[in-house]
C-alpha positions, -999 to 999 in steps of 0.1 A, spaced: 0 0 0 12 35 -7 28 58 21 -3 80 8 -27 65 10 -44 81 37 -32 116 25 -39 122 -9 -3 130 -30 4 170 -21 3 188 -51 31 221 -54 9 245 -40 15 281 -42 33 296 -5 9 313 11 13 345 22 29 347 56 53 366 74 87 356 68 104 335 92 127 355 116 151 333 138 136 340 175 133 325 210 116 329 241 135 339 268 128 308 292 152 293 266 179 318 273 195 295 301 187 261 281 207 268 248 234 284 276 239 252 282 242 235 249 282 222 241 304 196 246 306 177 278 342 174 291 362 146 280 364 119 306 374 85 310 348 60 304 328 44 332 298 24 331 264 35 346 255 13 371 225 -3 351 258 -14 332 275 -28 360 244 -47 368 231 -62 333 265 -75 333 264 -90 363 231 -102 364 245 -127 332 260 -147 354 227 -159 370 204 -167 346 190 -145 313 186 -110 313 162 -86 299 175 -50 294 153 -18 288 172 14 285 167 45 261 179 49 226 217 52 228 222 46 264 248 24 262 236 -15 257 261 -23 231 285 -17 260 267 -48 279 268 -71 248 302 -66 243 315 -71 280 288 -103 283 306 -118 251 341 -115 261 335 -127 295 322 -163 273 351 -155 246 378 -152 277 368 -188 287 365 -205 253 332 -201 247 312 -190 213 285 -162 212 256 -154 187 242 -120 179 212 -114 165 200 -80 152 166 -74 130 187 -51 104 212 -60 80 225 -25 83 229 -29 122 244 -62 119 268 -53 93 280 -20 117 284 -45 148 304 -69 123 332 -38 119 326 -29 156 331 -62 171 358 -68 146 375 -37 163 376 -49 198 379 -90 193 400 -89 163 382 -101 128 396 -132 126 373 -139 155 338 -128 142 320 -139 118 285 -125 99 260 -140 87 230 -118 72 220 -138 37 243 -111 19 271 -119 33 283 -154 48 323 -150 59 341 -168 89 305 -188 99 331 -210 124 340 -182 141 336 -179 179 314 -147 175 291 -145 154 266 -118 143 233 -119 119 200 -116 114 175 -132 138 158 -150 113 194 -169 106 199 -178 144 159 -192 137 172 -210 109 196 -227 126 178 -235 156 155 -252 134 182 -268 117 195 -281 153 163 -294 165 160 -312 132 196 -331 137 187 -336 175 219 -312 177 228 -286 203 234 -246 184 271 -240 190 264 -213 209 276 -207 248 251 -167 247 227 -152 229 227 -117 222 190 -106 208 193 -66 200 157 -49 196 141 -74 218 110 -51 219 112 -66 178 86 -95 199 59 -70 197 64 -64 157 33 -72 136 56 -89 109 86 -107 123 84 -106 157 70 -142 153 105 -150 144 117 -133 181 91 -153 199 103 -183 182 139 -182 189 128 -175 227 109 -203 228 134 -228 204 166 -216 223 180 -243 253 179 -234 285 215 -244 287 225 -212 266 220 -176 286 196 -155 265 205 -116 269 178 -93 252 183 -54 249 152 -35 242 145 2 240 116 12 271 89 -12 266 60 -14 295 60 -50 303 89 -60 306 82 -80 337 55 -99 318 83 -112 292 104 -118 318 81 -140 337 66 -159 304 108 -166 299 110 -181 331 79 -203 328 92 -221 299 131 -216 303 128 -230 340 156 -202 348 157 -167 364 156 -136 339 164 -106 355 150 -73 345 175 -41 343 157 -11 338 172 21 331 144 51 323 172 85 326 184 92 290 223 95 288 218 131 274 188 150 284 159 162 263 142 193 258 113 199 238 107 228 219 79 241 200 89 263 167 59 288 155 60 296 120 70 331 126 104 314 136 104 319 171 110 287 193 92 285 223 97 255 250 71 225 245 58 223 280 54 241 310 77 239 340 54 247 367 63 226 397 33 219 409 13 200 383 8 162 382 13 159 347 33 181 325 14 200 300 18 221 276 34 255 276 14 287 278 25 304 247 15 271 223 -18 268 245 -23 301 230 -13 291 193 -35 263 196 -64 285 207 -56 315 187 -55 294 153 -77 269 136 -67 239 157 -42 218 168 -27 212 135 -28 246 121 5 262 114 21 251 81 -7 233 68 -1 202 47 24 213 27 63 217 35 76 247 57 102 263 39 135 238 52 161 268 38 142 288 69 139 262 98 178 252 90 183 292 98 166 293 128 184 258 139 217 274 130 211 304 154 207 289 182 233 261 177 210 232 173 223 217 144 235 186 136 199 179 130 175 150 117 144 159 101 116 137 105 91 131 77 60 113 64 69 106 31 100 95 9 93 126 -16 87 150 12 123 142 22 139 143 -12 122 177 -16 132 191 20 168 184 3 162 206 -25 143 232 -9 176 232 20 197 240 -5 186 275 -4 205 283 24 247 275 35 255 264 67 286 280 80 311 255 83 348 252 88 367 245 59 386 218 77 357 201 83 345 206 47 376 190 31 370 159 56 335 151 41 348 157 3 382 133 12 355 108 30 327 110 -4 356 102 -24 370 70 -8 338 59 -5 332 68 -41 361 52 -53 344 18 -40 309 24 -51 315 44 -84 277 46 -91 266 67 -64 291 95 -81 265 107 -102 234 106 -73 208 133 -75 216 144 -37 254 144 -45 261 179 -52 238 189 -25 258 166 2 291 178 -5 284 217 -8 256 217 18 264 190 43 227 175 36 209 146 22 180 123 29 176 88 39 148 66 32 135 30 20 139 45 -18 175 48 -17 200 22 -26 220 5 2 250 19 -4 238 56 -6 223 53 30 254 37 43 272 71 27 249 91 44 249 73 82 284 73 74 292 109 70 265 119 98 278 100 125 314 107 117 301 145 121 302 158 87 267 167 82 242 193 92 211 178 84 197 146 72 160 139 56 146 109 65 120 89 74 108 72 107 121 40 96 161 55 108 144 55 140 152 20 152 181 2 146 212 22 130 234 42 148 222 78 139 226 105 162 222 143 161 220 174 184 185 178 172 155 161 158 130 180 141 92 162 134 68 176 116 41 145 122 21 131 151 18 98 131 33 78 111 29 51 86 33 15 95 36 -5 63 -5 -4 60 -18 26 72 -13 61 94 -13 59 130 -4 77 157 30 76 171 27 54 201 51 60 228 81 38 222 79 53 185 84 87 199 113 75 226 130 59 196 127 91 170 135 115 201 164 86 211 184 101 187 187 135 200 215 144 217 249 122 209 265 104 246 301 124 247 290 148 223 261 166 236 250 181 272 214 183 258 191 173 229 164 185 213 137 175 199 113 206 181 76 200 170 68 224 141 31 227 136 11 213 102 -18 197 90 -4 161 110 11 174 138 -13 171 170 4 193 199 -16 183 224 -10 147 219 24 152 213 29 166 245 13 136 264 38 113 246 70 133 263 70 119 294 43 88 287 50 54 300 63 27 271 44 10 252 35 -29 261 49 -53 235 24 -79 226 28 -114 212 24 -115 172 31 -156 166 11 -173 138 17 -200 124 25 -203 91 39 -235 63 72 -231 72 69 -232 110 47 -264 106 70 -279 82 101 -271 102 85 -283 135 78 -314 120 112 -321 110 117 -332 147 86 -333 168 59 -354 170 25 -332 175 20 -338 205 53 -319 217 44 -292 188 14 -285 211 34 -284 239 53 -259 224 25 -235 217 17 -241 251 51 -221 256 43 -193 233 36 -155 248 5 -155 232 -9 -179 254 10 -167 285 -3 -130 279 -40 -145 271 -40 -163 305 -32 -132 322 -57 -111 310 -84 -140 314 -66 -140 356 -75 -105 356 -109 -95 369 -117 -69 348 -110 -70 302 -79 -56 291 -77 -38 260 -50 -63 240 -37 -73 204 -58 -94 181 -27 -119 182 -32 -130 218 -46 -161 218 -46 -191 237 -33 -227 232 -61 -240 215 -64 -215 191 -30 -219 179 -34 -254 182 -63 -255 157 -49 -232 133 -17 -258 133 -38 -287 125 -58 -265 96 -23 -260 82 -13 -296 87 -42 -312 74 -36 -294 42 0 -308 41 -17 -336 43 -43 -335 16 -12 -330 -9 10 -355 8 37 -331 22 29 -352 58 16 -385 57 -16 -398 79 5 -403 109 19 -371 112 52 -378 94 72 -352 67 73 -371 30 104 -373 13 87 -341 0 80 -319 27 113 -329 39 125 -309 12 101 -282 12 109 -276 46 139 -259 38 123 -235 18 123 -207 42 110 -184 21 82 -161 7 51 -186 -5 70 -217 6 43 -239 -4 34 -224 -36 75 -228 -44 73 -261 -40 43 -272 -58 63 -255 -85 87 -279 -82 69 -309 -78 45 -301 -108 81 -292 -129 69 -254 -141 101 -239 -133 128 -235 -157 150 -252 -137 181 -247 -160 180 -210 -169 192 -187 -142 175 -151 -156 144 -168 -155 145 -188 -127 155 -157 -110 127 -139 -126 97 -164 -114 114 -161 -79 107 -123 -80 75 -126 -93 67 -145 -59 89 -124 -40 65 -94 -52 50 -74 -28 40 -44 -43 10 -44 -72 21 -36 -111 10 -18 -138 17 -46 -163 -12 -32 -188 17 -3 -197 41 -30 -208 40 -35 -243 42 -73 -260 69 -69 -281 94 -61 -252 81 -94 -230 109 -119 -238 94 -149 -256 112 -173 -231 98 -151 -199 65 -149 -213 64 -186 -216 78 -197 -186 56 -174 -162 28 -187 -184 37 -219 -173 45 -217 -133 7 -196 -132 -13 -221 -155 4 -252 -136 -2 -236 -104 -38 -220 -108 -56 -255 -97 -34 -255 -65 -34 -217 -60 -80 -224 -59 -74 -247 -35 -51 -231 -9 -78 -196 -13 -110 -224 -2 -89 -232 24 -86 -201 34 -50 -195 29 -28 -160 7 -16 -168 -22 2 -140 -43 -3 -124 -78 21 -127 -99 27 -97 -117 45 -92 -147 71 -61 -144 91 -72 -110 97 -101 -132 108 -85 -166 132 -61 -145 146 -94 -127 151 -109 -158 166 -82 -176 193 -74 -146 201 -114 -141 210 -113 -181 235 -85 -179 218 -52 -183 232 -16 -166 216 -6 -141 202 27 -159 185 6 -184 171 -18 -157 156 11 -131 140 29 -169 119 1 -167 111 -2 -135 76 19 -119 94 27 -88 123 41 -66 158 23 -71 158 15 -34 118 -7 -39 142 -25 -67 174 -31 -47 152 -42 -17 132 -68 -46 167 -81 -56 182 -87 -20 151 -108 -14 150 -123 -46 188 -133 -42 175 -147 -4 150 -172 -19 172 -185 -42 198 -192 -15 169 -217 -4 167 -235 -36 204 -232 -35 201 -256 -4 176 -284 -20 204 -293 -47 205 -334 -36 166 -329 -44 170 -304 -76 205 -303 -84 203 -284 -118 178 -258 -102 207 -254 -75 230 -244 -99 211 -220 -116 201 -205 -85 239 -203 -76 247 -186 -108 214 -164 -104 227 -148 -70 260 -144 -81 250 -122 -112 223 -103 -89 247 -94 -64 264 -70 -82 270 -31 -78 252 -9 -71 225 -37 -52 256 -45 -29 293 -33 -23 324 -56 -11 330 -25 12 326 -13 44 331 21 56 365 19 76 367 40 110 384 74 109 
């Protein structure tokens, strides 16, 4: 679904007129910007939420909650080299290639690289290594894989980074399985930003890890916060009122009076842009840049670039020459990005955006050069929220909600506490900032009750799915695979609202036992009507097989297979049928003229969707997705796999480079899981292999890594 959904696409209107912005501020924040600089260099030593996380390992699991940029990495690290010191191996798992990829050069630092190695689909170097780090669903993967072989993971700690990832709506099934997969034996440390229960997770761990799992809490932000408000006559007021003896905090007189004095609560700008080239003045005055700007949409970001451009941040010429000697090495790597729309921009203005729609290697560039502290301002969406290292002196939002993959919502609190996290850099900064700038989707008053509002409870989001039942299967007999949803946090959360004596308001995930337990068996009798699981409960030679299809549409790949539609021996259109399933977004394939559909493509997706239409009817009466295959993420597949530029390839593509590179990293991921099944289809295998390694080519992915200044 489109980021606009909900909001119509904004048209270029005309300014309206209005006063010009004039850099102002009230004088209550005389005193705060006084105190705005660098704190004084000391020597590192950990808070005592630290100390106790660290120490709290040695007993049992451990459950950590602390603000964005607080220092948890600090407890990872110190928790692995105590294992490391003794012999021992350690896993780290991260829901972000991006993040895993900057703990890979990070950990390489301090335990040498010939001790760590990565695993993230893209990359696979030094898997025997005694630290590893990846993606959670590969630590999944191999628990599986373990469970399957009647194997222990060879794996002394667990490190699960984001842990609040449990409560995400589309993989924090994957969290709640590794929880519930993972042996006791191993020590399980989770790192979350401030969620509100964490005392229920901890508890559910306990009930089926039969070991303690202390919580460390830590609510004080490393750098403090201040909100401000910024009226669009340029004049920054503070958010919310001091007054010592109210309850609650709310809101500060003069925008009380701006919200009264206007047409509402989301008066101010309106629904179009406020001039950027103005708000970066006002920012500069007062000494409150490095800054990130939040926004709604990917286009609103690239055009805040372009509209910043206006105006020249004053900058030393030291630091100047640093970013254009750090642009170069890093375009010397990735020679495509030379000739980027933004480029110009980011090395003559010290600003660019970030967002889902650029290429890989253009928002490493850019988290790169901001965090090394050679930017001004960055552009981005709420997605650099959570995960990447990302910090600034100020964040700037212009929104009260924010789009969640499906619709606008508001910004619960733990969405706020991550945006706002990234105000204020630990060593860098004695305060942060964080400035609310009036519109047509800001909401003041709700914005102020989210400063200080307690975190958000994370809620269990487990279904089950082909691949889980298949998996499970490998090595349990139902039975235990009820036993096992027994274990899951949906049931423990449902059991305590049903203890409670009054109804509390909870996600449509929570279930109990036997809910999950039915929806297994509607899966598995399925399975078994095609003979994937025989009458007693046992995996076929074929759903053996399938079940290492971890993938998008597992079932309908393999029915592929089994029913021979694939072109087994070509890799362009192999790869091309895998992005067709891959596919999430819908296509305009009526614009596509005939006579530029390859004959071989044409045929073969003709094929796979004729052969698999019977079986595609009967998984939708059974009340199960299957995808459309659509036409275009297939042609640009094909055309890419067989050699074309890039240029050519994203000409005939409907959307932003970044939708194309994000369809080829998953494409290239599927393909790794037919790569697997080669004793079972060796010739698709090898196509598959070849497939990747054509796919994986610049400007989708780059050998490098930003080295450290």
């Amino acid at each position: 679904m489109s980021d606009q959904r909900r909001h119509p696409p904004r048209r270029r209107k005309k300014q309206e007129n209005r006063a010009p912005i004039t850099p102002g501020s009230d004088a209550r924040l005389k005193k705060v910007f006084a105190g705005i600089g660098v704190p004084k260099k000391m020597p590192f030593v950990p808070d005592p939420f630290q100390v106790a996380a660290v120490e709290a390992m040695e007993n049992g699991d451990c459950l950590v909650t602390a603000p964005t940029g607080s220092g948890k990495t600090w407890i990872a690290v110190e928790a692995i080299r105590k294992v490391f010191a003794r012999g021992g191996r350690s896993w780290y798992a991260s829901p972000l290639k991006a993040l895993t990829n900057a703990k890979h050069t990070e950990f390489a630092q301090i335990f040498g690289s010939e001790n760590i190695g990565i695993l993230t689909g893209d990359r696979k170097e030094n898997p025997d290594a005694p630290i590893l780090v990846g993606t959670t669903e590969i630590l999944r993967n191999q628990l599986y894989d373990a469970m399957h072989r009647g194997e222990n993971i060879a794996t002394d700690l667990v490190v699960l980074d984001e842990a609040h990832f449990l409560g995400d709506s589309d993989r924090g099934v994957v969290w709640e399985e590794t929880m519930i997969y993972l042996p006791a034996r191993i020590p399980l440390l989770m790192l979350s930003a401030t969620i509100g229960n964490a005392d229920q997770i901890a508890r559910w761990l306990e009930s089926i890890r039969g070991t303690r799992c202390s919580i460390v809490e830590e609510t004080k932000r490393p750098v403090p916060l201040y909100p401000l408000f910024l009226h669009p006559s340029g004049t920054l007021f503070p958010m919310l009122s001091e007054e010592k003896q109210q309850e609650k905090p709310k809101l500060y007189k003069k925008v009380i009076s701006f919200i009264k004095n206007s047409s509402g609560s989301r008066s101010g700008f309106g629904g179009h842009l406020p001039p950027m080239a103005d708000i970066l003045r006002v920012l500069e005055k007062y000494n409150l840049l490095p800054s990130i700007f939040f926004l709604k949409s990917r286009a609103d970001c690239d055009n805040s670039v372009t509209m910043s451009a206006q105006h020249r941040v004053a900058e030393d010429p030291e630091r100047r020459a640093g970013r254009l000697r750090r642009i170069e090495e890093y375009v010397e790597q990735v020679p495509h990005i030379a000739n980027h729309r933004q480029m110009r921009i980011l090395k003559e203005r010290a600003m660019g955006a970030h967002h889902s729609g650029q290429l890989p290697a253009w928002k490493i560039l850019i988290e790169t050069l901001m965090t090394e502290g050679y930017l001004d301002a960055v552009f981005a969406t709420s997605t650099v929220a959570a995960g990447v290292n990302f910090p600034a002196r100020t964040i700037v939002f212009f929104n009260s909600d924010r789009f969640n993959g499906r619709e606008f919502s508001p910004l619960n609190p733990t969405e706020f506490h991550q945006m706002t996290g990234r105000a204020g850099r630990r060593g860098m900064d004695k305060i942060g900032f964080a400035v609310a700038v009036p519109g047509k989707f800001m909401d003041l008053t709700y914005v102020g009750r989210l400063v200080h509002a307690r975190a958000t409870d994370v809620f269990s989001q487990i279904n089950i799915n082909f691949s889980m039942t298949l998996n499970l299967l490998l090595s349990h007999q139902p039975e235990q695979i009820r036993q096992l949803l027994d274990k899951s946090f949906a049931t423990f959360q449902f059991s305590a609202t049903c203890n409670k004596k009054k109804k509390l308001p909870v996600s449509d995930s929570i279930h109990d036992t036997e809910h999950l337990w039915q929806d297994f068996l509607r899966h598995i009798d399925f399975l078994k009507q095609f003979e994937y699981v025989t009458e007693n409960d046992k995996l076929t030679g074929d759903g053996i097989w399938a079940a290492q299809l971890r993938i998008d549409h597992p079932l309908m790949v393999a029915e592929g297979f089994r029913r021979n539609l694939f072109p087994q021996s070509d890799p362009a259109v192999l790869a091309a049928i895998m992005a067709a399933f891959v596919n999430e977004r819908e296509s305009d394939d009526t614009s596509i003229h005939p006579a530029d559909i390859p004959n071989e493509l044409e045929e073969a997706l003709e094929t796979v969707t004729d052969g698999l239409r019977p079986f595609a009817m009967e998984m939708m009466e059974a009340g199960f997705d299957v995808p459309v295959l659509f036409l275009r993420p297939a042609m640009t597949l094909y055309f890419w796999t067989k050699g074309m530029e890039w240029e050519d390839v994203l000409e005939f593509w409907d959307s932003a480079e970044g939708d194309l590179a994000k369809l080829m990293l998953r494409t290239a991921d599927n393909l790794r899981h037919i790569r697997n099944i080669a004793d079972v289809f060796p010739e698709a295998a090898a196509s598959a292999r070849k497939a990747i390694d054509v796919i994986l080519r610049d400007p989708i992915v780059s050998s490098i890594e930003p080295e450290p200044v």
